[in-house]
C-alpha positions as CSV (number, residue, x, y, z in Angstrom):
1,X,-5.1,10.9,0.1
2,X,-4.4,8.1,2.6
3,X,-2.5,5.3,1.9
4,X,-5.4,2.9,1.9
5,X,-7.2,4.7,-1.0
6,X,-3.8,4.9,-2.7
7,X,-2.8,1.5,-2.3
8,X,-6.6,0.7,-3.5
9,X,-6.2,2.6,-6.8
10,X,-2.5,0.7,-7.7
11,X,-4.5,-2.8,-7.2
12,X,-7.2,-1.7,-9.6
13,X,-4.6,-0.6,-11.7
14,X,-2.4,-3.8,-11.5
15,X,-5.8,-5.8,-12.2
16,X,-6.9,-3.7,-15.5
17,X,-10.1,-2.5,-13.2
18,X,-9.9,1.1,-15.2
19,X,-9.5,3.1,-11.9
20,X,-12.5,6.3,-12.1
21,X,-9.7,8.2,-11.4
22,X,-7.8,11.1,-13.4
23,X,-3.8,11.3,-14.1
24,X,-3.7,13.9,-11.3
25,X,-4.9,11.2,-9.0
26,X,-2.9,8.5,-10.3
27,X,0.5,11.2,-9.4
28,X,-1.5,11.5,-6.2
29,X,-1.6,8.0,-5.5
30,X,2.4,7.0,-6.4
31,X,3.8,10.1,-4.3
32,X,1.5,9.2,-1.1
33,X,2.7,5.6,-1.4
34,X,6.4,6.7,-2.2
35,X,6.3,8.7,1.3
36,X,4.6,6.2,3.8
37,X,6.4,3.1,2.1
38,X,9.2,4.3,0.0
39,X,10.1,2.5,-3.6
40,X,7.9,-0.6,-3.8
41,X,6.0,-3.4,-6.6
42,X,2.6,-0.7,-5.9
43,X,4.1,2.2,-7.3
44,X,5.4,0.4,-10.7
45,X,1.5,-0.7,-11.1
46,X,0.1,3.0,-11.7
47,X,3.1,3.3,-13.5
48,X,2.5,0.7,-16.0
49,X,-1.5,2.2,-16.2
50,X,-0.1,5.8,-16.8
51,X,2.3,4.0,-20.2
52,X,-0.7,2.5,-21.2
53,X,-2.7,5.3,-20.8
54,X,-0.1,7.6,-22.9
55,X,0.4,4.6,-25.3
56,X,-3.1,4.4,-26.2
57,X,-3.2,8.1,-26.7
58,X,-0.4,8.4,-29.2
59,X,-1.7,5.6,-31.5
């Protein structure tokens, strides 16, 4: 995954734009962003999606 595409799927994320993605993906996307930029406001989007995600399942 380059960091274009990963940085694309944390700014659907940070939108609510329900990235067609999986969860597999979504770890894909914070660990490629992690290595080119280090800790940064993108990672915490996808983050935020994944709680959601696990929120909505649990209820």
């Amino acid at each position: 995954m380059t960091l274009e595409e990963a940085l694309e799927i944390s700014r659907m994320c940070k939108e609510d734009l329900y990235p067609p993605v999986n969860t597999i993906v979504l770890c894909q996307a914070i660990s490629t962003i992690v290595k080119e930029k280090g800790k940064c406001k993108e990672i915490y989007y996808i983050i935020d999606w994944l709680n959601q995600i696990y929120s909505d399942f649990k209820e």
